[in-house]
PyMOL Python script that loads the backbone (N, CA, C, O; Angstrom):
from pymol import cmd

cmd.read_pdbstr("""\
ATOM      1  N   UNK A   1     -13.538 -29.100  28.054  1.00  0.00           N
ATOM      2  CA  UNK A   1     -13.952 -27.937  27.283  1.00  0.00           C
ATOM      3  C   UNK A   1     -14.011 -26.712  28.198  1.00  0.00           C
ATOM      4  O   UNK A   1     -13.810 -26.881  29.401  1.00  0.00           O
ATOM      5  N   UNK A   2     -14.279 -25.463  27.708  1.00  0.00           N
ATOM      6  CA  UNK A   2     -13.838 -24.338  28.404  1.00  0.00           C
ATOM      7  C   UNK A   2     -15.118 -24.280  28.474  1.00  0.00           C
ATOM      8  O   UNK A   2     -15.971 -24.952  27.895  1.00  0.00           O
ATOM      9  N   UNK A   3     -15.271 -22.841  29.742  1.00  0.00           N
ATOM     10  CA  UNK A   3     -16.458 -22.400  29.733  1.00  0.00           C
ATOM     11  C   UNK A   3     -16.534 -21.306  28.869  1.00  0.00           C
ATOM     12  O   UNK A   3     -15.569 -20.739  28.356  1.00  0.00           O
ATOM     13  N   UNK A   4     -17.980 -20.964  28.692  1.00  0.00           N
ATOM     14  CA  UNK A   4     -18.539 -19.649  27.860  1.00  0.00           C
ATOM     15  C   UNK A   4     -17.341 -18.515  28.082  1.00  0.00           C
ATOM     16  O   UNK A   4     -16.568 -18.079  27.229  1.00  0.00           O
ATOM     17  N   UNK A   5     -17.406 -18.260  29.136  1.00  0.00           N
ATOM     18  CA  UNK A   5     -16.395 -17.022  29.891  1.00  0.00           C
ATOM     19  C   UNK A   5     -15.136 -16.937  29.032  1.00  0.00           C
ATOM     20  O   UNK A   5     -14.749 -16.058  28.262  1.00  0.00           O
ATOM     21  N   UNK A   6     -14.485 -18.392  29.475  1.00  0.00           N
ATOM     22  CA  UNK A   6     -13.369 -18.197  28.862  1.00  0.00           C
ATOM     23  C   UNK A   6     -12.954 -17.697  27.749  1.00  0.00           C
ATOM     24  O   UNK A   6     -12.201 -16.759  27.486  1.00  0.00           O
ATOM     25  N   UNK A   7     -13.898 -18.898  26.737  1.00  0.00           N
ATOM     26  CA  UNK A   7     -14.015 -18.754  25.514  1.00  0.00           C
ATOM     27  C   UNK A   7     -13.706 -17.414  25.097  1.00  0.00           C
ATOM     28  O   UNK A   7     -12.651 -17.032  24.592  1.00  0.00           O
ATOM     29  N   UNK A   8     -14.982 -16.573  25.423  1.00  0.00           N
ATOM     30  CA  UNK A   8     -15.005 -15.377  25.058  1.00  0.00           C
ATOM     31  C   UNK A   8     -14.149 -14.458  24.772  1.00  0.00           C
ATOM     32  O   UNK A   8     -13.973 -13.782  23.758  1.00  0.00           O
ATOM     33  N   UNK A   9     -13.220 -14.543  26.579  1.00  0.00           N
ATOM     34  CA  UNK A   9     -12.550 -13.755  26.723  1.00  0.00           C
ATOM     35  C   UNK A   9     -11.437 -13.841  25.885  1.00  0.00           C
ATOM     36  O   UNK A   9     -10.846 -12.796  25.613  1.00  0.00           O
ATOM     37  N   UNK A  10     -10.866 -15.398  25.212  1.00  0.00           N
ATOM     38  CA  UNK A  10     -10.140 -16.016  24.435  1.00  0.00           C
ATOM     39  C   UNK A  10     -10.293 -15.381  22.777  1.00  0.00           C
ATOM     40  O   UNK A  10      -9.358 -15.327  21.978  1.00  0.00           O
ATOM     41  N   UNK A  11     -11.723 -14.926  22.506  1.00  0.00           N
ATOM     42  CA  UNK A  11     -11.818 -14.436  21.351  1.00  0.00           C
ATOM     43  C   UNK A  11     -11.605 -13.085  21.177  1.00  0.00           C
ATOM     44  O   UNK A  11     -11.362 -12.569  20.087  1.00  0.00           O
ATOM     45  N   UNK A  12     -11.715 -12.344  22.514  1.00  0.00           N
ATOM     46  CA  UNK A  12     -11.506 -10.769  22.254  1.00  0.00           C
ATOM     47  C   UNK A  12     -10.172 -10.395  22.555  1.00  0.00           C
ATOM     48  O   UNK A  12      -9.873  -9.226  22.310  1.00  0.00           O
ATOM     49  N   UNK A  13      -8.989 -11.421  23.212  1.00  0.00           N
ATOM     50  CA  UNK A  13      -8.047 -11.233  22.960  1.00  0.00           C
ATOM     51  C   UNK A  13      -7.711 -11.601  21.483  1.00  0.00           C
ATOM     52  O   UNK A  13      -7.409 -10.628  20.792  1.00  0.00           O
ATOM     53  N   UNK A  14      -7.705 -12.726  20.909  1.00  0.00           N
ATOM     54  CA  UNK A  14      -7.550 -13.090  19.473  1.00  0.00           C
ATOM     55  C   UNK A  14      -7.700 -12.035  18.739  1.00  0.00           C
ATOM     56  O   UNK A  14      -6.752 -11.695  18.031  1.00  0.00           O
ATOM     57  N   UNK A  15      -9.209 -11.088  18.728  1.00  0.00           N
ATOM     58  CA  UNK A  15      -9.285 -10.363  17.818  1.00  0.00           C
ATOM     59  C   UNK A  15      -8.653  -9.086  18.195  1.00  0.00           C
ATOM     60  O   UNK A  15      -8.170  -8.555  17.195  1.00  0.00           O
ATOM     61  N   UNK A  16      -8.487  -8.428  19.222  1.00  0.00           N
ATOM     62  CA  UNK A  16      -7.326  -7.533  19.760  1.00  0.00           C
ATOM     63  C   UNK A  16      -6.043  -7.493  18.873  1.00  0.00           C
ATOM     64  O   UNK A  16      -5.720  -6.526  18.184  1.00  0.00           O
ATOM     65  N   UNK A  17      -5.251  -8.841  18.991  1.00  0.00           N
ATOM     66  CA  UNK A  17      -4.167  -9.549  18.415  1.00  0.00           C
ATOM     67  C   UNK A  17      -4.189  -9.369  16.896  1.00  0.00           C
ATOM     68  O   UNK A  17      -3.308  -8.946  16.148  1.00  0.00           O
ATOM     69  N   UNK A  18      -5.647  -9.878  16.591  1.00  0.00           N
ATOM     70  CA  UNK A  18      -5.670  -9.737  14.733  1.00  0.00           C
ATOM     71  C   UNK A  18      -5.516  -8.133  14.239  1.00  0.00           C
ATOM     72  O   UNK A  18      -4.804  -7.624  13.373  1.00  0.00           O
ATOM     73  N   UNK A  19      -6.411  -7.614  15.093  1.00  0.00           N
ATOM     74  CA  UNK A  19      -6.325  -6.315  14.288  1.00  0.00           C
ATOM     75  C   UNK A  19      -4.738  -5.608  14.584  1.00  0.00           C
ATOM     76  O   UNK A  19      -4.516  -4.500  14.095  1.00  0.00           O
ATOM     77  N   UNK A  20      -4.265  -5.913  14.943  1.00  0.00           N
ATOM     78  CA  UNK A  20      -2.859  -5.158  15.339  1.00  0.00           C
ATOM     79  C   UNK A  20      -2.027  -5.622  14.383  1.00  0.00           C
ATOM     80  O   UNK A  20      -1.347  -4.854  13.702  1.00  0.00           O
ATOM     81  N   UNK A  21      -2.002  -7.003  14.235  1.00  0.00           N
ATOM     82  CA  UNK A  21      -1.224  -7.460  13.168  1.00  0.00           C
ATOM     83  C   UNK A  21      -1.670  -6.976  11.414  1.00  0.00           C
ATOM     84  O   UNK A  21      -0.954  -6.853  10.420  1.00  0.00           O
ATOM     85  N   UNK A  22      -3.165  -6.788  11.611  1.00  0.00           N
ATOM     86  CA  UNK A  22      -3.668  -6.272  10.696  1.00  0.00           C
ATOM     87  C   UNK A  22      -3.242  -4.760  10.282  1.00  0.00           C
ATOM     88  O   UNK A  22      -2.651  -4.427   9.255  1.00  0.00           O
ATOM     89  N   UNK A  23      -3.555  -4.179  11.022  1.00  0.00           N
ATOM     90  CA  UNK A  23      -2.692  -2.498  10.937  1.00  0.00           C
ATOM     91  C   UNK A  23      -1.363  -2.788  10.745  1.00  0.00           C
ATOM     92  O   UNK A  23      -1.049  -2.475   9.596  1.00  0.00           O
ATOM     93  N   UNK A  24      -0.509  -3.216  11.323  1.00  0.00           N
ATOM     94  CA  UNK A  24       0.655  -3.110  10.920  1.00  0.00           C
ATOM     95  C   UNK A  24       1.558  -3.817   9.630  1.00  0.00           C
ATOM     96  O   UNK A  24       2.753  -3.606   9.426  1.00  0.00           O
ATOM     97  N   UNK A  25       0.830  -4.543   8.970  1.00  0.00           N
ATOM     98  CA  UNK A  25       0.783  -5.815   7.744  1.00  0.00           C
ATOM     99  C   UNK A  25       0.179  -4.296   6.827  1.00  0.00           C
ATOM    100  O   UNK A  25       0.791  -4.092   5.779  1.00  0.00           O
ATOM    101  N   UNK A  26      -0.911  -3.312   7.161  1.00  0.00           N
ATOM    102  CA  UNK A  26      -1.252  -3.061   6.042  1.00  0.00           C
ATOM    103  C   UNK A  26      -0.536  -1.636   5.816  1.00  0.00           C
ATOM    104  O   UNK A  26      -0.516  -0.878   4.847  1.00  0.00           O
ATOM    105  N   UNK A  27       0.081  -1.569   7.173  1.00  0.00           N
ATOM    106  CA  UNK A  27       0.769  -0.366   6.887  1.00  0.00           C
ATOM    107  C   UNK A  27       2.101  -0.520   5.953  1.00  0.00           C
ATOM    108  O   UNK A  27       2.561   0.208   5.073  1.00  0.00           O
ATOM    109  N   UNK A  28       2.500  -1.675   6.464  1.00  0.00           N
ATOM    110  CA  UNK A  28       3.638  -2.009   5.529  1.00  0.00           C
ATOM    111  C   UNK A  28       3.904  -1.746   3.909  1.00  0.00           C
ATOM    112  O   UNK A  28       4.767  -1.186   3.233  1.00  0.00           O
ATOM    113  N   UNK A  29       2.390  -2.634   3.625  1.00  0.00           N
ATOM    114  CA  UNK A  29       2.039  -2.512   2.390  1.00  0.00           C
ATOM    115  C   UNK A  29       1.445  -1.393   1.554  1.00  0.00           C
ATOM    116  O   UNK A  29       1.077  -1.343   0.380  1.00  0.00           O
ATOM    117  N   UNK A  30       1.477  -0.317   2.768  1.00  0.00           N
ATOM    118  CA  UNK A  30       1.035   0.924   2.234  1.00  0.00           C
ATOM    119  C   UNK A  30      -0.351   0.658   1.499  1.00  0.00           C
ATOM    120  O   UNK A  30      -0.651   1.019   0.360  1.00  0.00           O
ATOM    121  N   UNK A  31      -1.108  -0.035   2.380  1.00  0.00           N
ATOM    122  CA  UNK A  31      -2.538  -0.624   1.430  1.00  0.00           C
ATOM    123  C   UNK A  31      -4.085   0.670   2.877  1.00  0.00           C
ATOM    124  O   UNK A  31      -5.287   0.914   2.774  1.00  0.00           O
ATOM    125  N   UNK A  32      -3.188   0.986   3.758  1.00  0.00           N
ATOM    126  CA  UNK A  32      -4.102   1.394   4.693  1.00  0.00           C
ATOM    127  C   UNK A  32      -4.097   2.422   4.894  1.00  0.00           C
ATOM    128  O   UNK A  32      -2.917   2.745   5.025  1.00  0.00           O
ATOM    129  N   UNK A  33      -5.274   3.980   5.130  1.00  0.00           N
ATOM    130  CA  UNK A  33      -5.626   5.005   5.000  1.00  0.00           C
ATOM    131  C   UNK A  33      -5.171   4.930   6.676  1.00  0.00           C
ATOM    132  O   UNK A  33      -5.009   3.908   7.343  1.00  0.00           O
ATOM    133  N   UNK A  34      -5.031   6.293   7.095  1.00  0.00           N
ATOM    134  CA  UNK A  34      -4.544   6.739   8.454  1.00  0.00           C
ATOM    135  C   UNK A  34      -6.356   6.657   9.313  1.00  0.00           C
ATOM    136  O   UNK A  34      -6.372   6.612  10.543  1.00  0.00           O
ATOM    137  N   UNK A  35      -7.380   6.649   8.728  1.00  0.00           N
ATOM    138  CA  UNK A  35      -8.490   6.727   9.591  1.00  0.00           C
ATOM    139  C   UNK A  35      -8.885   5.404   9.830  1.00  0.00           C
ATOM    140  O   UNK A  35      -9.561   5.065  10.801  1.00  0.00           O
ATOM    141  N   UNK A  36      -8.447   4.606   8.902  1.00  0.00           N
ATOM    142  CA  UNK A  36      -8.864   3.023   8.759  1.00  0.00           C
ATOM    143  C   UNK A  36      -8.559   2.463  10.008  1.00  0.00           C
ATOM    144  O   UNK A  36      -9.199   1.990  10.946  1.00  0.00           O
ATOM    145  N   UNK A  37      -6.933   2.739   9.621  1.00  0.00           N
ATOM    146  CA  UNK A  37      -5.842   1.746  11.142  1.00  0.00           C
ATOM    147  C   UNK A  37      -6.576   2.379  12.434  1.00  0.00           C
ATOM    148  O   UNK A  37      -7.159   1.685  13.267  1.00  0.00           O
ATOM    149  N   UNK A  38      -6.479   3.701  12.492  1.00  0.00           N
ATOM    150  CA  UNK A  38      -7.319   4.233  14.085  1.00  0.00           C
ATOM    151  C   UNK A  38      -8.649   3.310  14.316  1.00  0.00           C
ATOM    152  O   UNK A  38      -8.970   2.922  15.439  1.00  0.00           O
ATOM    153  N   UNK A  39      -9.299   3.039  13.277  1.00  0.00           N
ATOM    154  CA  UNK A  39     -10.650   1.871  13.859  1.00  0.00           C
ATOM    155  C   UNK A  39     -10.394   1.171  13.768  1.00  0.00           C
ATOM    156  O   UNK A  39     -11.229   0.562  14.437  1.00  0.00           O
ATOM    157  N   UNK A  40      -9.440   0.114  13.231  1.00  0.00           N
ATOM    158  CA  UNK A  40      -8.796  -0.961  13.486  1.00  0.00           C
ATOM    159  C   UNK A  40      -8.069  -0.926  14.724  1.00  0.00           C
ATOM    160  O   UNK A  40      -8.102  -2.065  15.191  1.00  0.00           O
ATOM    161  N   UNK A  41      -7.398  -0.112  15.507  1.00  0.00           N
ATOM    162  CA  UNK A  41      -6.393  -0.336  16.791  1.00  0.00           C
ATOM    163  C   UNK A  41      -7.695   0.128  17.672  1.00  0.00           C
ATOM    164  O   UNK A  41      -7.885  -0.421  18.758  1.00  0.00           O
ATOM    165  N   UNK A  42      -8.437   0.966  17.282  1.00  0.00           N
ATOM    166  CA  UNK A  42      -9.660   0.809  18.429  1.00  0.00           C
ATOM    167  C   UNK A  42     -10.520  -0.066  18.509  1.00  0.00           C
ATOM    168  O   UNK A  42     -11.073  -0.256  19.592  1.00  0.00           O
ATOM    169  N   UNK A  43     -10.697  -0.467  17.911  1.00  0.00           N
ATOM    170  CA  UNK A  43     -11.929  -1.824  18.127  1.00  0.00           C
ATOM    171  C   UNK A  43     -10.501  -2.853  18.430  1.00  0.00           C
ATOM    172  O   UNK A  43     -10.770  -3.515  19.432  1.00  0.00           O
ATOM    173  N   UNK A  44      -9.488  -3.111  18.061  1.00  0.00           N
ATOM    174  CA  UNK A  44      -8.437  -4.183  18.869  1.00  0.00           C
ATOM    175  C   UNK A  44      -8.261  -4.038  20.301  1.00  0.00           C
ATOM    176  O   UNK A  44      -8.270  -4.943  21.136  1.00  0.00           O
ATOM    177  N   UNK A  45      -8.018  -2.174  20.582  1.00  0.00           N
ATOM    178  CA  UNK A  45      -7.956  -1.956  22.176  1.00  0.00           C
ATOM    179  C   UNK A  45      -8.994  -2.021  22.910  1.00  0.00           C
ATOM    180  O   UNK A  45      -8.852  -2.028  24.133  1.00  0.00           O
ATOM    181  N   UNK A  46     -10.506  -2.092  22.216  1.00  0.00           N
ATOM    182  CA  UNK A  46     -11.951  -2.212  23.142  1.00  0.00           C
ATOM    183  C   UNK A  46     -11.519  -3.522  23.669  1.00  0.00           C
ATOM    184  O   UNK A  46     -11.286  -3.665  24.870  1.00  0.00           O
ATOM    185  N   UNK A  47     -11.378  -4.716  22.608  1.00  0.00           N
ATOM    186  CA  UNK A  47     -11.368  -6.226  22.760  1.00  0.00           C
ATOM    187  C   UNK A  47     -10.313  -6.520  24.051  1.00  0.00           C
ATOM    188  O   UNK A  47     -10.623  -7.067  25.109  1.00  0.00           O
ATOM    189  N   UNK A  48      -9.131  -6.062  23.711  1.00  0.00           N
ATOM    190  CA  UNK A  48      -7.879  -6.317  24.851  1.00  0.00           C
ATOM    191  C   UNK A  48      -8.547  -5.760  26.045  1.00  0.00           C
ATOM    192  O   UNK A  48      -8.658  -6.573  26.963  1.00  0.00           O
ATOM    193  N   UNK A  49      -9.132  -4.303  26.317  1.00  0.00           N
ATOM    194  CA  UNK A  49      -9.511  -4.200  27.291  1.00  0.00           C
ATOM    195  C   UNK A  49     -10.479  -4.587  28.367  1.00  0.00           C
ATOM    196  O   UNK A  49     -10.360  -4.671  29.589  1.00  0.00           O
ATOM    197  N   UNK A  50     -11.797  -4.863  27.272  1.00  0.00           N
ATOM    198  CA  UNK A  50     -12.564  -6.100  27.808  1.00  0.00           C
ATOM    199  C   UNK A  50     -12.588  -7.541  28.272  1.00  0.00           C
ATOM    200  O   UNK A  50     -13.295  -8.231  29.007  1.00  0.00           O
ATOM    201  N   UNK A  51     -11.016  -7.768  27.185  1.00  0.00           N
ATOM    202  CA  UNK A  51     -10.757  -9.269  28.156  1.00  0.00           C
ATOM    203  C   UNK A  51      -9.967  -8.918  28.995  1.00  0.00           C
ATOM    204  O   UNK A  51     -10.114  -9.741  29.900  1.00  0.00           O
ATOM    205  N   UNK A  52      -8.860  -7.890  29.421  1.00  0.00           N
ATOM    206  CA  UNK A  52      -8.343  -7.632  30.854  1.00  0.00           C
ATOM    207  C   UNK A  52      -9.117  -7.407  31.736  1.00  0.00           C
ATOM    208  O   UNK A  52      -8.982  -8.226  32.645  1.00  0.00           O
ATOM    209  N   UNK A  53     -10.074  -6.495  31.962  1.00  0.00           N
ATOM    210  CA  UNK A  53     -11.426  -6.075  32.611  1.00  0.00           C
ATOM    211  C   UNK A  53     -12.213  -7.038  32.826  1.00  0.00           C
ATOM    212  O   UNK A  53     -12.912  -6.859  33.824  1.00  0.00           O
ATOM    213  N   UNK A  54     -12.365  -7.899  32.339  1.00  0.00           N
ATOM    214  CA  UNK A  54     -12.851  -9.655  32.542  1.00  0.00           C
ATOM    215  C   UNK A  54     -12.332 -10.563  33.394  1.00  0.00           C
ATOM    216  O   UNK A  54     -12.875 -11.240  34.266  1.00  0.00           O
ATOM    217  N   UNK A  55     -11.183 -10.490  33.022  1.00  0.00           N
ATOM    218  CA  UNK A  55     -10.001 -11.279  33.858  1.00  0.00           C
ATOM    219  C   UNK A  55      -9.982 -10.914  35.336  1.00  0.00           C
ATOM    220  O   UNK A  55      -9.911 -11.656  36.315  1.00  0.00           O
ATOM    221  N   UNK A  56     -10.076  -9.371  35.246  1.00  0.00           N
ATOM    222  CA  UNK A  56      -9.606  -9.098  35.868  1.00  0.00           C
ATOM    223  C   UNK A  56     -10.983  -9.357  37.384  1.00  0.00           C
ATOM    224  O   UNK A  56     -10.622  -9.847  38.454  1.00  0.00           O
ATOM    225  N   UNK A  57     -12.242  -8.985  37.170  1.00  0.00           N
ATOM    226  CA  UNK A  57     -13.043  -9.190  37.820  1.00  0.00           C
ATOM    227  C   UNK A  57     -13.565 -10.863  38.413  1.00  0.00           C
ATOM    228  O   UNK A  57     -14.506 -11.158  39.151  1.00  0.00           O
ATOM    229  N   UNK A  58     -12.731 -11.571  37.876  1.00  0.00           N
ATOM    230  CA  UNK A  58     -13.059 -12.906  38.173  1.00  0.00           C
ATOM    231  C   UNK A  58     -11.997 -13.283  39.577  1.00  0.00           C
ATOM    232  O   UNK A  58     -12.034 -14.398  40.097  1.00  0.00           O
TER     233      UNK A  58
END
""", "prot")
cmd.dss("prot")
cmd.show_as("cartoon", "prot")
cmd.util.cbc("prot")
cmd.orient("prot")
């Protein structure tokens, strides 16, 4: 089993990953407002950056 650390860092890439696919799935569908996707790709780029910044300090 992994440790806590990993884990973590495993989930804030995941959710990084989701929301991107998410913005771009809803852009498609023309279902997503232009202010929406910006807090969606920012809270995805906090996550990516916190698990690089993680990584990276270990």
């Amino acid at each position: 089993m992994k440790s806590v650390k990993e884990m973590i860092n495993l989930i804030f890439k995941a959710v990084g990953l989701a929301m991107g696919v998410a913005v771009t799935v809803l852009s498609i569908i023309n279902k997503a407002e232009a202010s929406s996707s910006f807090i969606l790709v920012g809270i995805g780029l906090t996550c990516i950056g916190i698990s690089q910044f993680t990584a990276k300090c270990e």
